[in-house]
N, C-alpha and C positions, 0 to 999 in steps of 0.2 A: 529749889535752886540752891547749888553749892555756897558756901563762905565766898569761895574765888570770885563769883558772880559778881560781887561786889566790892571787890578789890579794883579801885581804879586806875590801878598802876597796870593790871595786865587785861584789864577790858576796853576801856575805853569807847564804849557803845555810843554812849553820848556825845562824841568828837566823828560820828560818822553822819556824813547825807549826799543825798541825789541833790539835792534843794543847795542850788550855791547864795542864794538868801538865807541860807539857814541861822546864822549866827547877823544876827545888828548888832553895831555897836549903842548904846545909850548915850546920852548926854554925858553920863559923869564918868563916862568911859576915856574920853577926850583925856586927863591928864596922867594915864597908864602910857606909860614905855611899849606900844607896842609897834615890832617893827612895820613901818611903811609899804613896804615891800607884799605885805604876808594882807593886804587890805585892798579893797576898792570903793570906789564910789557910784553910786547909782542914783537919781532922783535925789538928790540931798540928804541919804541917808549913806551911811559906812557901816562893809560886812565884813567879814574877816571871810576870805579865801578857802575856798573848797578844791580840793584837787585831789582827783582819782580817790574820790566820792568821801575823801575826809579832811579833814580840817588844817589846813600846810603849816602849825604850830603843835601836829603830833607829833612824835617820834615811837619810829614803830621798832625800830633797830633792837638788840638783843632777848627779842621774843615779849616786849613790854609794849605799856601804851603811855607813856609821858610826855604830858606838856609841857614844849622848850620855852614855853612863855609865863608859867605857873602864879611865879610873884605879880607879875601886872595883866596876868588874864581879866577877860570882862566879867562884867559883873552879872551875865546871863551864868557863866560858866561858877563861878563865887558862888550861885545862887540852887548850883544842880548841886542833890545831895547825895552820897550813893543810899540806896537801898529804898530812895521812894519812889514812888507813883511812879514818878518821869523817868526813876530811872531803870525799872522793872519793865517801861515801857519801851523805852532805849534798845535794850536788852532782847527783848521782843522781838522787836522791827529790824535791828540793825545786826545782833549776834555777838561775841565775844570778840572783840578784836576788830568788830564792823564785819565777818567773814558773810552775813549775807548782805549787805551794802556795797560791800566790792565784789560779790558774783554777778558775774556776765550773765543779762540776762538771755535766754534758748531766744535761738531767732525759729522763726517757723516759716517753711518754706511753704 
């Protein structure tokens, strides 16, 4: 796996999923600035938003992967590190940029 692999300014593997539960918020998540908006609530728990299978506090604009929420991201995201386990496994499952997370899966007729 190249150096880039693990630059998470242009990968952002880990900011992708099918699973719009993917990301909970925590308890001590509650006094992060995060917008309202970009969140839901489910069963008493808070997820942060998944849309078109990634995370709606990426920005995917000029060929990068940055999160517009970085300073007050949760503490699941704080806690991803690049180049370990999760995030080799990220990488895996999801692709550089999420490219196989957002391929259309083949319908079969």
């Amino acid at each position: 796996m190249s150096d880039k692999a693990f630059d998470c300014m242009s990968c952002g593997a880990c900011c992708f999923s099918r699973n719009p539960r993917y990301l909970k918020l925590l308890p001590w998540d509650a006094s992060r600035a995060l917008p309202p908006d970009g969140l839901f609530s489910e069963n008493g728990e808070t997820y942060v938003k998944f849309e078109c299978g990634h995370c709606v506090h990426l920005n995917l604009s000029n060929c990068k992967a940055a999160c517009s929420v970085y300073e007050n991201r949760p503490e699941a995201c704080r806690a991803f590190r690049a180049g370990s386990f999760e995030c080799v496994k990220a990488i895996r499952a999801n692709g550089i940029m999420g490219e196989r997370a957002r391929a259309v899966p083949e319908v079969v007729a």
